[in-house]
TIMARFI-371520 format. One record per residue (C-alpha): residue number from 1; residue in one letter; x, y, z. Coordinates in nm, 4 decimals. Layout:
TIMARFI-371520
NUM; A; X; Y; Z
...
END
This chain:
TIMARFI-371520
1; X; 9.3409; 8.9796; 9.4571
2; X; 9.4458; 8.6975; 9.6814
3; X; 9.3448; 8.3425; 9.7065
4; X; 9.6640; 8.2131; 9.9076
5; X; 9.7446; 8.0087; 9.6018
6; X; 10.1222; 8.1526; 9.6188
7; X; 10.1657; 8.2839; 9.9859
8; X; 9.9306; 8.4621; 10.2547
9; X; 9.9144; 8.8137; 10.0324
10; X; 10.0231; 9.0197; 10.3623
11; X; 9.8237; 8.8668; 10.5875
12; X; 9.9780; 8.8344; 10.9541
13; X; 9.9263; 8.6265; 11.2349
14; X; 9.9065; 8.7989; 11.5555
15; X; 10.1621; 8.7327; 11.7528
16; X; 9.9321; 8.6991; 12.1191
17; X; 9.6776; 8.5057; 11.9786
18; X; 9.5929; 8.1368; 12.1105
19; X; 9.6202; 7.9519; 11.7572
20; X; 9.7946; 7.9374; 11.4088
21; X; 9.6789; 7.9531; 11.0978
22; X; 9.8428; 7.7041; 10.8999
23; X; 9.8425; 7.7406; 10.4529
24; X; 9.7622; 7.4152; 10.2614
25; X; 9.6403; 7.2523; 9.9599
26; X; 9.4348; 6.9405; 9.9501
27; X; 9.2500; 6.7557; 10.2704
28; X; 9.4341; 6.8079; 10.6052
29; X; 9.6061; 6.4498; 10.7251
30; X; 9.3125; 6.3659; 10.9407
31; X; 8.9931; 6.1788; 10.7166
32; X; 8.7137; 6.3870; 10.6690
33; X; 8.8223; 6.7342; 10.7832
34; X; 8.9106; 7.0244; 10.5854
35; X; 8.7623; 7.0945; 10.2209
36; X; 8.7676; 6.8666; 9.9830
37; X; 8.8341; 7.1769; 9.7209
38; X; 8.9512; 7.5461; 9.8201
39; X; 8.7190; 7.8397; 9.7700
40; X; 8.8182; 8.0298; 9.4592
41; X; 9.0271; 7.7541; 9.2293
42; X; 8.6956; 7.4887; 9.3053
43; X; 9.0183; 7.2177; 9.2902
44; X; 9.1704; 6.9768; 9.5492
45; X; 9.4960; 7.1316; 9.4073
46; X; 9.3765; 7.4704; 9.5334
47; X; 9.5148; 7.6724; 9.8701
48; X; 9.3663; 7.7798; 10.1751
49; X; 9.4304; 7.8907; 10.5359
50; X; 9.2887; 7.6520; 10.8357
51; X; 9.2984; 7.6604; 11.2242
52; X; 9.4053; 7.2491; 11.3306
53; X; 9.1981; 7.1345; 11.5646
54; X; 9.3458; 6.8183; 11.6636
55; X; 9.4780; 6.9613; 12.0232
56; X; 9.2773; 7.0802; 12.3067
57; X; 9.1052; 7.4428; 12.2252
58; X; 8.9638; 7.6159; 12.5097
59; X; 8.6257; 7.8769; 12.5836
60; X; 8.7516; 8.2026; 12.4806
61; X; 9.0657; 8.1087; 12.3209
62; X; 9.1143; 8.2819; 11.9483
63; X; 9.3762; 8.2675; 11.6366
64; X; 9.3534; 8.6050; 11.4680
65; X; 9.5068; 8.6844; 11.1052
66; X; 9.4420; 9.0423; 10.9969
67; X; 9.4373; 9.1581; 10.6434
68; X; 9.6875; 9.4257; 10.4897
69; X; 9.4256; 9.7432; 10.4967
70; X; 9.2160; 9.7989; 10.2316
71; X; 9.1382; 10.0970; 10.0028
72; X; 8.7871; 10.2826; 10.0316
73; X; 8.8591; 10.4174; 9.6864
74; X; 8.8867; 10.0675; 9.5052
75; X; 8.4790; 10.0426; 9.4272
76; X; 8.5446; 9.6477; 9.3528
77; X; 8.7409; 9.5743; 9.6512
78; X; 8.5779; 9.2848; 9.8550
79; X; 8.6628; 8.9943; 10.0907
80; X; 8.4633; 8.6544; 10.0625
81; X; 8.5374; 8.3732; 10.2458
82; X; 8.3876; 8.0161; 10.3943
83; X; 8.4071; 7.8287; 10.7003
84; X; 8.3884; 7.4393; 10.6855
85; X; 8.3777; 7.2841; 11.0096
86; X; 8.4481; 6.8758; 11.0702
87; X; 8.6144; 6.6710; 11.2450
END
């Protein structure tokens, strides 16, 4: 089970994409972006991943993070996530 609370459970960046994704807890530094909780914990306290968006992003342009590869066999095995977008 990961929620990014400790570290990004295997998760890599690729290496040739445009962007970063960046681990945090709490609001980013700019008002009004970002979650004002993270997705599992429900608390400001809690972690998740982001993309910043405070520079120029262009048509096309991608950050990629791909998971460590999951089991068929584990029957409860499932990935949830959210998207908030602001700013």
């Amino acid at each position: 089970h990961c929620n990014f609370e400790f570290d990004l459970c295997g998760w890599k960046q690729d290496e040739n994409d445009d962007f970063d994704w960046n681990l945090r807890t709490s609001s980013t530094t700019k008002t009004d972006t970002g979650p004002a909780t993270d997705h599992t914990l429900q608390e400001p306290s809690g972690h998740y991943i982001f993309i910043k968006s405070s520079f120029l992003q262009l048509p096309g342009q991608k950050a990629r993070i791909s998971s460590p590869v999951l089991s068929r066999r584990n029957k409860v095995c499932k990935v949830c996530g959210g998207v908030v977008l602001a700013g």
